[in-house]
C-alpha positions in Angstrom: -25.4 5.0 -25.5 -21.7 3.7 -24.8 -22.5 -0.5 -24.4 -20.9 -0.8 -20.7 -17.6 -3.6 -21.0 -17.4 -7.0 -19.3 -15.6 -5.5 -16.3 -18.2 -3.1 -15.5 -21.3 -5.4 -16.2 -19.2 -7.7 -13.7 -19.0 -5.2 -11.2 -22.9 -4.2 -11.6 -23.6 -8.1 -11.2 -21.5 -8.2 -7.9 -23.7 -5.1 -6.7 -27.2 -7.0 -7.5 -25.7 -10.1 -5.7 -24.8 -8.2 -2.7 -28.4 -6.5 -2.6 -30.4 -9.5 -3.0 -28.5 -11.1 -0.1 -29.4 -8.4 1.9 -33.5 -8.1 0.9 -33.5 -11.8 1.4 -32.2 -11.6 5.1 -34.6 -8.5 5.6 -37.3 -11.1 4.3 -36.0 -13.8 6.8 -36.0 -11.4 9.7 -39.8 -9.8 8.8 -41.5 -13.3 8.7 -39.7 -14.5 11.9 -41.3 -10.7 13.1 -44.5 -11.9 11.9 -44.7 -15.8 13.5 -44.3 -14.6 16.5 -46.7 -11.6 16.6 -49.3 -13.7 14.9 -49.8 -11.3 12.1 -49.0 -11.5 8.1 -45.2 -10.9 7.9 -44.2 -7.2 5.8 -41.8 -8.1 2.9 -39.0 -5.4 2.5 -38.5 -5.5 -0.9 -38.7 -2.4 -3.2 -42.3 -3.2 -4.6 -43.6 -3.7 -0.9 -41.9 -0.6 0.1 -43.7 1.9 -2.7 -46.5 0.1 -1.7 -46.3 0.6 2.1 -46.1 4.4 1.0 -48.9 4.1 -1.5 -52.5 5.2 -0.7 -54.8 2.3 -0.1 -57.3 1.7 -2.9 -61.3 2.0 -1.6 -62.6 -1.2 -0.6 -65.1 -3.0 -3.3 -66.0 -6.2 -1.6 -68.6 -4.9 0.8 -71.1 -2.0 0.6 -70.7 0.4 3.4 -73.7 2.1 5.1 -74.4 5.9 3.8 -73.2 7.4 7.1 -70.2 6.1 7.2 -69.6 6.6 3.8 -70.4 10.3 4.1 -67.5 10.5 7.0 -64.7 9.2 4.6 -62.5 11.8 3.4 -61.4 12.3 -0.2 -58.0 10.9 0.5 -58.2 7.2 1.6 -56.6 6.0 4.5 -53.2 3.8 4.4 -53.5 -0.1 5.5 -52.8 0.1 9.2 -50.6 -3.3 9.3 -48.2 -1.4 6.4 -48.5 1.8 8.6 -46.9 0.0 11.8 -43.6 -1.7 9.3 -41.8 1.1 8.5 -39.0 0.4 5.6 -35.7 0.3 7.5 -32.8 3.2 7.1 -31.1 3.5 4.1 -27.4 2.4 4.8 -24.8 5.3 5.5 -21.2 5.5 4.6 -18.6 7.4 6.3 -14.8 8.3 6.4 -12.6 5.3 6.5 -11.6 4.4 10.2 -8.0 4.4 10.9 -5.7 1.5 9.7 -5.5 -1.7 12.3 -3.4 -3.8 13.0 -4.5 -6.3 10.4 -7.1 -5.3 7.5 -10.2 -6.6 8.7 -11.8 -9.9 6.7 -16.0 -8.5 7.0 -18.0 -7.9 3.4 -18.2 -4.7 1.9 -21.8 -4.1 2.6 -21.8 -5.5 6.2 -21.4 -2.7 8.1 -24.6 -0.8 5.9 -26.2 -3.8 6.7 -25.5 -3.4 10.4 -27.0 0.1 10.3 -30.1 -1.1 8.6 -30.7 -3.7 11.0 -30.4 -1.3 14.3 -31.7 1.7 13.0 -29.2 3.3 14.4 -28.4 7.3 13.5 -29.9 10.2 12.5 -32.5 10.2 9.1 -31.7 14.0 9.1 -28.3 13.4 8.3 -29.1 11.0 5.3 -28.2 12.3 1.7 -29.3 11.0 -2.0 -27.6 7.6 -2.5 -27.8 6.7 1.2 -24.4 8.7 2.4 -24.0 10.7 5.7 -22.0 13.8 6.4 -18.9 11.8 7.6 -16.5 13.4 10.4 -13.1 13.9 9.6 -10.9 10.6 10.2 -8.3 9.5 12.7 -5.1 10.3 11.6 -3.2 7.5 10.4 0.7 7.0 10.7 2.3 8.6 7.4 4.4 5.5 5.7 0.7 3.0 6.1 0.4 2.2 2.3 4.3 2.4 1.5 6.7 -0.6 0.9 10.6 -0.6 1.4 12.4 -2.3 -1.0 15.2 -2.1 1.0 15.7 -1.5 5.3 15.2 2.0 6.2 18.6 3.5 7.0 20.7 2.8 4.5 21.7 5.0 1.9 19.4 4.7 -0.7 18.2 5.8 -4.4 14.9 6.2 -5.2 15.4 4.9 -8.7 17.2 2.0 -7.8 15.0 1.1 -4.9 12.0 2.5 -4.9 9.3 3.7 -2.4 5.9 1.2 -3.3 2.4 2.3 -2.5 0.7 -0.8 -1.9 -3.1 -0.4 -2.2 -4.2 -1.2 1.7 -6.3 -4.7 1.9 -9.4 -3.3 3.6 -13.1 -2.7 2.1 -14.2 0.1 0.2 -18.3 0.8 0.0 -19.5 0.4 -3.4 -21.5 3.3 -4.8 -24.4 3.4 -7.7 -24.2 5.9 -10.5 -24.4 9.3 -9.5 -24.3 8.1 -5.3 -21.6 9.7 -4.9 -21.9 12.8 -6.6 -25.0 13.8 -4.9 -23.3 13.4 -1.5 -20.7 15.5 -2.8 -23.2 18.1 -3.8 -25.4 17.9 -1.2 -25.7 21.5 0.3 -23.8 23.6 -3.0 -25.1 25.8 -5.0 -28.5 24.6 -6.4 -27.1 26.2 -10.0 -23.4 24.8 -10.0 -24.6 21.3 -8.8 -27.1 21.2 -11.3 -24.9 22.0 -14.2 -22.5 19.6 -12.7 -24.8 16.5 -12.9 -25.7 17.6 -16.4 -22.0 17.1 -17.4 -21.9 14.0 -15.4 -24.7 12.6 -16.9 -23.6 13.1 -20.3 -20.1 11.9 -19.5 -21.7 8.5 -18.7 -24.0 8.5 -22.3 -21.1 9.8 -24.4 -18.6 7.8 -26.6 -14.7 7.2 -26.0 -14.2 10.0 -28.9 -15.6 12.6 -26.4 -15.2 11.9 -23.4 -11.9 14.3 -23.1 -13.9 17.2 -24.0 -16.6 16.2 -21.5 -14.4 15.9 -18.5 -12.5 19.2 -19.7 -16.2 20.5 -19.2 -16.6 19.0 -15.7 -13.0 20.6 -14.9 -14.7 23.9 -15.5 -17.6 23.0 -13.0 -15.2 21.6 -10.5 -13.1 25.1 -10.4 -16.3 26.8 -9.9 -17.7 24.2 -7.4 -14.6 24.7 -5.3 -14.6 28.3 -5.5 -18.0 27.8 -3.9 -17.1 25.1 -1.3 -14.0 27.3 -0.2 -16.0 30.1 1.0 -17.0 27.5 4.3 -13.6 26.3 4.8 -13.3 26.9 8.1 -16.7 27.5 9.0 -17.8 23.9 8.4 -16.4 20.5 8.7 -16.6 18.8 5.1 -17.6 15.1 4.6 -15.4 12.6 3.4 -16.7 12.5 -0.5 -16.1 16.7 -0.5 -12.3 16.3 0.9 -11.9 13.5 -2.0 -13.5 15.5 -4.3 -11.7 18.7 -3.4 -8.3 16.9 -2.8 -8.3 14.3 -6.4 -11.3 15.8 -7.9 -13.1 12.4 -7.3 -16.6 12.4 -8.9 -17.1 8.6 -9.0 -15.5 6.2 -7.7 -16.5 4.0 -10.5 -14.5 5.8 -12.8 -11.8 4.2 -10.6 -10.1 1.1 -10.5 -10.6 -0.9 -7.7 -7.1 -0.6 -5.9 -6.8 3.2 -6.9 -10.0 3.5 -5.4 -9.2 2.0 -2.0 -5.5 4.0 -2.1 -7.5 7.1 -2.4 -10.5 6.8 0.0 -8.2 5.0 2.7 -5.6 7.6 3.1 -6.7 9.4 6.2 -3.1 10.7 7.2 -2.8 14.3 8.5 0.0 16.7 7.5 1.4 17.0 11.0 4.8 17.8 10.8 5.6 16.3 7.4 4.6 19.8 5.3 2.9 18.0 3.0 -0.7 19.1 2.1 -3.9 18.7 -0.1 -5.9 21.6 -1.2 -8.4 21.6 1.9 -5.8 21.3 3.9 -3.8 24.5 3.0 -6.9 26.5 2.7 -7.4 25.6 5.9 -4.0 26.2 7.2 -4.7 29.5 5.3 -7.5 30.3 6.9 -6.0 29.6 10.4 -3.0 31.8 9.7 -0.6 29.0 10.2 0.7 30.0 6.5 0.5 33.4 4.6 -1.1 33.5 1.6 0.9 33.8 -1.8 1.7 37.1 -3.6 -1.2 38.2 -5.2 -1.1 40.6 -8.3 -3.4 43.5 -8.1 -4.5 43.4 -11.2 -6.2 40.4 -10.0 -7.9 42.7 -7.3 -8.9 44.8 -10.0 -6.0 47.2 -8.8 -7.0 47.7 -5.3 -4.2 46.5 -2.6 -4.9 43.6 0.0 -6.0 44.3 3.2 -3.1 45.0 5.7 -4.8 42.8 8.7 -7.4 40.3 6.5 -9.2 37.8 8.3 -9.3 33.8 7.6 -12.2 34.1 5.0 -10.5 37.0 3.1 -7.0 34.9 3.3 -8.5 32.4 1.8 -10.6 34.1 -1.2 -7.1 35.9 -1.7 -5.7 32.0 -2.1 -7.8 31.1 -4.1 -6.6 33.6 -6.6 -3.4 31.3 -6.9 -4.3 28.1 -6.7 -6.0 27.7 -10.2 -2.8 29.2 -11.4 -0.6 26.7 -9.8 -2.2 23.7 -11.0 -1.6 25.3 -14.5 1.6 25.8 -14.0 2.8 21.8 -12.7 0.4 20.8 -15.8 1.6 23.2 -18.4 0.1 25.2 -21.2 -0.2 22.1 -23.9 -0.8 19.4 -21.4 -4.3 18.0 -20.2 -5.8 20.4 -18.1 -8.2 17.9 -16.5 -8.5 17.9 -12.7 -11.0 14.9 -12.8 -9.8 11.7 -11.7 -10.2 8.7 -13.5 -8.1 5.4 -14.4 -8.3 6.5 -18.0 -5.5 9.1 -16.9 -4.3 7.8 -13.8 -2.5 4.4 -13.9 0.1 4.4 -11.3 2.8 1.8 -11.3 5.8 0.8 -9.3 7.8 3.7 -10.6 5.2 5.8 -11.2 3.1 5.9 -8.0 0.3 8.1 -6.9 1.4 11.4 -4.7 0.3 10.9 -1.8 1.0 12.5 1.4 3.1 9.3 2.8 4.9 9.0 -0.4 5.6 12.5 -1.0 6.9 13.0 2.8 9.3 9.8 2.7 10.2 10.0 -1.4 12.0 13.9 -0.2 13.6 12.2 2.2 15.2 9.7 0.1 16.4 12.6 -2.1 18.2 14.8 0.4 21.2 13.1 0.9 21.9 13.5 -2.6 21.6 17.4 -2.1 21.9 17.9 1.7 22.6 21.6 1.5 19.4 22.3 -0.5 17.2 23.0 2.7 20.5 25.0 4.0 21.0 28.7 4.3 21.6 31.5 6.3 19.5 33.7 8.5 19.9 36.6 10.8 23.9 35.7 10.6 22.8 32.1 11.5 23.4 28.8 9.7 19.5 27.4 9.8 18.0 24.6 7.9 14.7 25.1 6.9 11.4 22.1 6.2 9.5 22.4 2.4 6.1 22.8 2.1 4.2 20.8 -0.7 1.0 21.2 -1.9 -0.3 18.4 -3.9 -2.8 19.4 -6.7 -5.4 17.6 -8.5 -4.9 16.8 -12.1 -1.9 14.9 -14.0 1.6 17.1 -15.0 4.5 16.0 -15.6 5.8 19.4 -14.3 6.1 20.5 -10.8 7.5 23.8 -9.7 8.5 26.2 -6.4 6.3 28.5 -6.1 7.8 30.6 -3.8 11.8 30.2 -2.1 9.7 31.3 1.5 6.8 32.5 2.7 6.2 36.1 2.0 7.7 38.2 4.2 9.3 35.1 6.6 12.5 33.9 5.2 13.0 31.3 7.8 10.7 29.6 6.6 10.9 26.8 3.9 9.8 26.4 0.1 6.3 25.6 -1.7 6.8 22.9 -3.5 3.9 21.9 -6.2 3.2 19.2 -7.9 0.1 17.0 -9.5 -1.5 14.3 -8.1 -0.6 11.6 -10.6 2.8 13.0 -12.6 2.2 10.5 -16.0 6.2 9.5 -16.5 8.0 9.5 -13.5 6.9 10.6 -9.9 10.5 10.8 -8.3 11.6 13.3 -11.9 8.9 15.6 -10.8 10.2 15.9 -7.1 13.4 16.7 -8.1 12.5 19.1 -10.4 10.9 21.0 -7.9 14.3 20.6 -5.7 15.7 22.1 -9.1 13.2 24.9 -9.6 13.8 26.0 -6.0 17.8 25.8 -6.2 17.7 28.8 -8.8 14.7 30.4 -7.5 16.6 31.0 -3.9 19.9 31.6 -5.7 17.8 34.4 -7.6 15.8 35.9 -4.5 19.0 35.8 -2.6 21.1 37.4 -4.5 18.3 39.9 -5.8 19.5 42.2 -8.8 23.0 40.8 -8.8 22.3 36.8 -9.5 23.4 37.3 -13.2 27.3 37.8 -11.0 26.4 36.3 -7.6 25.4 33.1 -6.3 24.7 29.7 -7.5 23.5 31.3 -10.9 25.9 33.5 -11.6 28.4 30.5 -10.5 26.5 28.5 -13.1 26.0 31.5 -15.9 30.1 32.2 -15.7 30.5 28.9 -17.0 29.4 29.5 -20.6 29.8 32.1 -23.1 27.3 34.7 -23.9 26.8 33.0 -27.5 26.2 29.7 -25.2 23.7 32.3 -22.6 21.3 33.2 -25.0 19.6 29.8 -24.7 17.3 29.2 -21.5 19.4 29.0 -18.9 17.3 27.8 -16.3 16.2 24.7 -18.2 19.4 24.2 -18.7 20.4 24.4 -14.6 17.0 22.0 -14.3 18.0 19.3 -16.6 22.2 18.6 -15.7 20.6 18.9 -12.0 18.2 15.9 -12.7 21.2 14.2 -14.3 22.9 15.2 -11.3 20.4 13.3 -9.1 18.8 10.4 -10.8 22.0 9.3 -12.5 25.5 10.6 -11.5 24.8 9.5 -8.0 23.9 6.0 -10.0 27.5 6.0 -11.7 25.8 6.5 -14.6 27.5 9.5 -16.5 25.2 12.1 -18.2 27.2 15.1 -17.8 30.7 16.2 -18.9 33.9 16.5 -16.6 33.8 20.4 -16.0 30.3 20.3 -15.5 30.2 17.7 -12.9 33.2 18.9 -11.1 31.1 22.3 -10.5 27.9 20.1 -9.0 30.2 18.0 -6.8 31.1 21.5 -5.2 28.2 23.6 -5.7 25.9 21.2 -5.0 27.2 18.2 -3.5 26.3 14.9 -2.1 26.4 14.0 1.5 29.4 11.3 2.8 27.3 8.3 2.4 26.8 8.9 -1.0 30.2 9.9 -2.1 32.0 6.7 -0.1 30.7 4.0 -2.4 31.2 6.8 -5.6 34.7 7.2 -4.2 35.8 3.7 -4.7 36.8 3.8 -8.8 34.7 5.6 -11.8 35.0 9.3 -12.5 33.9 10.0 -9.0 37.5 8.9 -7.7 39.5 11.8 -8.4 36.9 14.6 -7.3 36.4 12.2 -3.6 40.0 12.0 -3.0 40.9 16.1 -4.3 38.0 16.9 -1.4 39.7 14.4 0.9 42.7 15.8 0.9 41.3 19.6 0.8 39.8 18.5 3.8 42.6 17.3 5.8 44.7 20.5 5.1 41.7 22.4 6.2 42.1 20.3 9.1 45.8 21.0 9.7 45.4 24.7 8.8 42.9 25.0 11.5 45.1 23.1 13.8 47.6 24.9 13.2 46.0 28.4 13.7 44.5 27.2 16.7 47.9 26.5 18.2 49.5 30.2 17.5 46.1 31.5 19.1 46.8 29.7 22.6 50.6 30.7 22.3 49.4 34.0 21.9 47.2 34.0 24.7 50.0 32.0 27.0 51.9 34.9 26.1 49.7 37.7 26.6 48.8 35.4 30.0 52.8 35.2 31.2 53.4 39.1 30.2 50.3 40.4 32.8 51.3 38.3 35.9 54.8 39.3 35.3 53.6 42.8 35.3 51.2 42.4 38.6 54.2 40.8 40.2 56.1 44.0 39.6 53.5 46.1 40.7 53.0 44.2 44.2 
């Protein structure tokens, strides 16, 4: 067996502390209990409470007479005085409450104390470790655990001046080895949970040299636990440890460090209107019809066809079909497949953060004005703008993709945008290559058979020779359009003069961006040609504006002329 490191054997001496403080107040409070009934107080300590339990041994001291002996039954009687102290609840832990004003300043273990002290809930609802099925949370305001390095409002670059997730300053409850598993399989399938703790148990006794195969092991079980738990979504209302583990595939929080940990189990923000989501979450919008579910291939119905008019359950087994498929696809074929999270992978920083909801919501909005036209198109002979839909996966690629341009069958509706949970190089790079993967996705789907001629890609495709087309051409698009973003906007030139004139047109930045680019560089030229395309767009409008009223002054003075000389 591993020997455990000076930072957990702190953490495991922090735990003892914390339980001895509460036994010893538990004592206090027992043989105050005691004075004034008069009786021997009842120690609540784990020895005293096996032996409250316990049957009593026969009594020895005294000889009892033979009818009485005859009436005692083969199983001896508890003590009474144990019989009337009754060990107190085991704590409970629930969703995290919504943010306040200002983090509250109370111990970790005070509100489990609380519980214990009032007796207070249900013992039905207790699980192993001591947890409770937890409600879902309030939501929270999306933007709690996010800095601004600079004032909202201004025209800003994510690279430049980044969005910060700040762990929030608030408690966490601590959890035992396997605590919160259990919860998390209280309730599943006896077989699937089983095989799940026998992974987890040999995660915790193997070496560093194995522990990637063992938690490629446990990604197995937690496809095939979610599988499982998906077949309730909307039938029952998951506790907190499921949605974590479902959402980040959190098994333990100690696998966590300690401001990961309270990022993760404190953000209770709901999607709203922001269009971003977490698995649950858009199995659940599945399931409620909000969303259709993706194309499906009917191979993987073993050729038969969906159903025309499926219900929620059979929208989301159909789901379900896809989602293993997109988390492959934002990881990538060579990449680590693991959806289990754990600091060994994850180690967010300022530039690399976490994707959460609040992050992901405000981190697209920094990007737009940088491509304002991307959410742009045209529908029913209408100019409409449409919102992106993100789904944010467990696991940790450095990929991210569109899954689909709309949603089937509703092209008013916006793009599905995926991407990983912790992206290990850069978190805004993986946003926009989604915005990238979508930009030639539509420009395919729109145009249909003709993009190799039409649209953005066949715009793109003319400009290079067929030699120079046999390459990928889409990676290609992908990579000058991160250039595009992350450091032309910057004034830091990656691409070459013919190529950047055709993304200052195709797919251009909005006027606050262009002023300060305007000003001197290579920018200059391109701001001031569009400038002065502008105003004689301007004056050409003008212009035809002013022989359209003269023509209708005309046509205006010819009929009165002729209904005076029919009067």
């Amino acid at each position: 067996m591993a020997q455990p490191t000076p930072q957990q054997l702190v953490a495991i001496i922090k735990k003892l502390q914390t339980r001895v403080k509460f036994l010893e107040s538990e004592l206090e409070k027992a043989q105050a209990a005691a004075q004034v009934a008069g009786a021997a107080p009842q120690v609540s300590t784990p020895a005293a409470k096996a032996a409250a339990v316990a049957p009593a041994a026969p009594a020895k001291a005294k000889a009892a007479p033979a009818p009485q002996a005859a009436a005692v039954s083969a199983e001896p009687e508890p003590e009474p005085e144990k019989e009337e102290a009754p060990a107190p609840p085991r704590p409970k832990v629930g969703a995290p409450p919504p943010m306040p004003e200002a983090p509250p300043s109370e111990e970790v273990e005070a509100p489990a104390a609380a519980t214990a002290e009032t007796g207070e809930g249900d013992d039905d609802d207790l699980l192993p470790g001591g947890l409770t099925k937890a409600p879902m949370p309030q939501p929270t305001v999306p933007g709690w655990p996010l800095e601004f390095s600079k004032p909202q409002g201004h025209v800003l670059h994510p690279v430049n001046d980044p969005i910060l997730v700040v762990p929030p300053d608030r408690a966490v409850p601590t959890f035992g080895p396997g605590e919160f598993l259990e919860h998390v399989l209280d309730g599943e399938d006896e077989d699937a949970a089983n095989m799940m703790r026998k992974m987890y148990a040999k995660f915790q006794e193997c070496g560093p040299d194995e522990k990637r195969d063992v938690l490629n092991r446990l990604t197995s079980q937690y496809w095939a636990l979610l599988q499982t738990m998906t077949q309730r979504i909307g039938k029952e209302d998951f506790s907190w440890p499921k949605r974590l583990f479902m959402r980040f595939g959190l098994i333990d929080p100690n696998m966590l460090s300690e401001d990961l940990f309270k990022t993760v189990y404190h953000e209770t923000s709901q999607p709203g209107n922001t269009g971003v989501y977490y698995v649950d979450e858009w199995l659940e919008a599945i399931y409620n019809k909000e969303f259709k579910y993706s194309d499906i291939d009917e191979m993987a119905l073993e050729g038969a066809k969906p159903d025309k008019a499926p219900d929620g359950s059979t929208c989301v087994k159909y789901e379900m079909i896809n989602v293993p498929q997109m988390q492959r696809m934002v990881v990538g074929p060579r990449a680590n497949m693991c959806t289990i999270l754990s600091s060994d992978y994850c180690t967010p920083g300022r530039d690399n953060p976490v994707m959460i909801r609040p992050f992901v919501y405000e981190a697209l909005k920094y990007l737009k004005p940088y491509d304002y036209t991307i959410y742009q198109r045209k529908y029913k002979g209408e100019d409409i703008e449409v919102q992106p839909l993100v789904l944010i996966m467990p696991g940790y690629g450095v990929r991210s993709a569109c899954w689909e341009p709309w949603s089937p069958g509703k092209k008013d509706s916006g793009p599905r945008f995926l991407v990983c949970f912790f992206p290990p190089r850069a978190s805004y790079k993986c946003l926009v290559e989604a915005m990238s993967d979508y930009r030639w996705e539509y420009a395919k789907a729109e145009a249909m058979h003709y993009w190799l001629s039409e649209g953005l890609t066949g715009k793109f495709l003319a400009m290079f020779t067929s030699k120079e087309q046999r390459q990928d051409m889409k990676r290609l698009f992908r990579d000058h359009y991160q250039h595009w973003i992350l450091n032309e906007a910057r004034r830091i030139p990656k691409l070459d003069r013919k190529m950047r004139e055709w993304f200052f047109i195709q797919v251009p930045y909005s006027d606050p961006v262009k002023a300060p680019l305007g000003q001197g560089g290579v920018f200059m030229q391109l701001v001031q040609r569009e400038q002065a395309k502008r105003e004689r767009d301007a004056k050409e409008k003008e212009e035809l504006e002013r022989i359209k009223a003269e023509r209708e002054a005309r046509i205006a003075a010819r009929k009165a002329k002729q209904a005076m000389q029919e009067a």
